[in-house]
N, C-alpha and C positions, 0 to 999 in steps of 0.2 A: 474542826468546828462541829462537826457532823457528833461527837461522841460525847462534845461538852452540853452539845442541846439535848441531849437521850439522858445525861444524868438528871437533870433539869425536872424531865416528865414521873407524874404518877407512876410506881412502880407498877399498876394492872395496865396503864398501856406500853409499859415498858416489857410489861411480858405477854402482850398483846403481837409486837414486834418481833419480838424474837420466836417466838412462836410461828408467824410467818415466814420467819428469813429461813426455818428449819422446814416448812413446806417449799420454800423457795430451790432450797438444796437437794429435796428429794426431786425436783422438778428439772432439776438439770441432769440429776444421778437418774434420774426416769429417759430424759430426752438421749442421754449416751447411750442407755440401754436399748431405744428402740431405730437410733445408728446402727448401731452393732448386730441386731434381729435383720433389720433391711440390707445389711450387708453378709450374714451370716448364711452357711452352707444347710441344705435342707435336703431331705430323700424325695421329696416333691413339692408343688405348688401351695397344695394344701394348705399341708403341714406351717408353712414359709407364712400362708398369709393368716393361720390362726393365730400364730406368735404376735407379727407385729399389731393384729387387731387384740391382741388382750394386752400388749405394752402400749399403744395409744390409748385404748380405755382406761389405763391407769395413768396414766400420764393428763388426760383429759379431767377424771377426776382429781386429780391433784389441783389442775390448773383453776377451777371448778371451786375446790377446798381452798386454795388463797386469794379468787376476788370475794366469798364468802367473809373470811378471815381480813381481807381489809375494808369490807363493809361496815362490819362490827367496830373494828378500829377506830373510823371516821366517826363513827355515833360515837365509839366512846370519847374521844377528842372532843367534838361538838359539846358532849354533856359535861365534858372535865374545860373548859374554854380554851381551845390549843387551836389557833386555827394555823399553824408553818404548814401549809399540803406538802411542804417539802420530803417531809416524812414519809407522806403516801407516794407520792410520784417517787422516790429511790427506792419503795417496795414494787413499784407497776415494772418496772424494769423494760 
């Protein structure tokens, strides 16, 4: 059902959407990354917490860059008359 209503929309919010879901991806592939920093071997403290503090600031900005990205979405829906939030809420994750 989910892919019959995506053919349905305007294609600028249809790439609106995917555009997100590909921040969404780097947001997991970020979230793995900073597992793997908090679990990883390090020559000391330091070093240990400059890593995971520059993978969380990317990871934050990312997170940052997709309620940004479905802000924009929401207007654009609003201004193209689409109100399913079902759309939005399966991108809030």
């Amino acid at each position: 059902a989910k892919a019959e209503k995506r053919d349905a929309l305007p294609k600028h919010i249809k790439d609106m959407i995917k555009a997100i879901e590909r921040i969404i991806e780097q947001i997991e592939m970020a979230e793995e990354m900073l597992e793997k920093a908090k679990n990883a071997e390090y020559s000391d403290e330091k070093t240990k917490q400059a890593v995971i503090d520059s993978q969380q600031s990317f990871l934050n900005s990312l997170e940052i860059a997709r309620f940004d990205a479905i802000q924009a979405l929401q207007e654009a829906m609003k201004e193209a008359g689409i109100e399913d939030v079902s759309i939005i809420t399966d991108l809030m994750r």
